[in-house]
C-alpha positions in Angstrom: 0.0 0.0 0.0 1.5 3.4 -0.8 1.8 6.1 2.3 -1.4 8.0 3.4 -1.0 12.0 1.9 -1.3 14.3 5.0 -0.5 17.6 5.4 2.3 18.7 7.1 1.7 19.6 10.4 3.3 22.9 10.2 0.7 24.1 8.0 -1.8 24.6 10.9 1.6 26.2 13.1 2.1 28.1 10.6 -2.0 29.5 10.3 -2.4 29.7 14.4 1.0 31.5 14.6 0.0 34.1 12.0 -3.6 34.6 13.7 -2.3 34.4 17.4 0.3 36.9 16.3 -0.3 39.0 13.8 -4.7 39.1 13.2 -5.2 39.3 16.7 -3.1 42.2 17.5 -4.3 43.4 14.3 -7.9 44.4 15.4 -6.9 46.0 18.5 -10.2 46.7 20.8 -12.6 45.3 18.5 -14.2 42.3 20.3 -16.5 40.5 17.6 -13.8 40.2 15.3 -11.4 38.7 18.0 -13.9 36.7 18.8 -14.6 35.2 15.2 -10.6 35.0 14.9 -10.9 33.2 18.4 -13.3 30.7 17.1 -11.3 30.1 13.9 -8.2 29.1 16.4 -10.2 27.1 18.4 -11.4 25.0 15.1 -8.1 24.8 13.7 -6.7 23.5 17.0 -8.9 20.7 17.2 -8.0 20.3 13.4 -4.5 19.9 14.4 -5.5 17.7 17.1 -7.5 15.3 15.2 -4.8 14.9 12.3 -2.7 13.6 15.4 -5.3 10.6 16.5 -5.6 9.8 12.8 -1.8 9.3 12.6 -1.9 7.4 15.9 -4.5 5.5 14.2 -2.8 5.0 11.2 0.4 4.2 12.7 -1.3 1.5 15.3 -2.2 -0.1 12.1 1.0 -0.5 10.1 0.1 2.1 7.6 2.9 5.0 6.2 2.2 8.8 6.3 3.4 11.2 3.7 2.9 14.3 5.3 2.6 16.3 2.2 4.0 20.3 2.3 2.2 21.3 -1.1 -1.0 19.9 -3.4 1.6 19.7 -6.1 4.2 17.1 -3.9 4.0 14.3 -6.8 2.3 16.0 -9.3 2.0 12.8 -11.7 0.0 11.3 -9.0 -2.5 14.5 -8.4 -5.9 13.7 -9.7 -7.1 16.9 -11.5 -10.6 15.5 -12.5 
């Protein structure tokens, strides 16, 4: 079997840095926006998080990640239909 295609895990660092960081103190006093930007954190947290029990789970069962860094990785395998 060939190796699961994940993506990296630094793609969601990457995303919660620049919103911790940079959005955030972006909109200053404005709550509702933090808030939304909060929310979005929140979600891509436990995106991060569940990536991580689905490696577990594919590692528990013998199976080979790829984490992946771009769509275009093996671009002869990339199904553009």
């Amino acid at each position: 079997m060939e190796p699961i295609p994940l993506p990296s895990p630094i793609h969601y660092e990457l995303i919660l840095q620049l919103l911790e960081k940079q959005t955030m103190t972006s909109l200053g006093q404005n709550q509702d926006l933090r808030n939304q930007v909060n929310q979005l954190i929140i979600t891509l947290r436990k995106a991060a998080s569940q990536q991580k029990r689905l490696e577990e789970t594919f590692q528990s069962s013998s199976l080979v990640i790829d984490h992946r860094w771009s769509i275009n990785h093996f671009a002869d395998k990339v199904d553009y239909s």
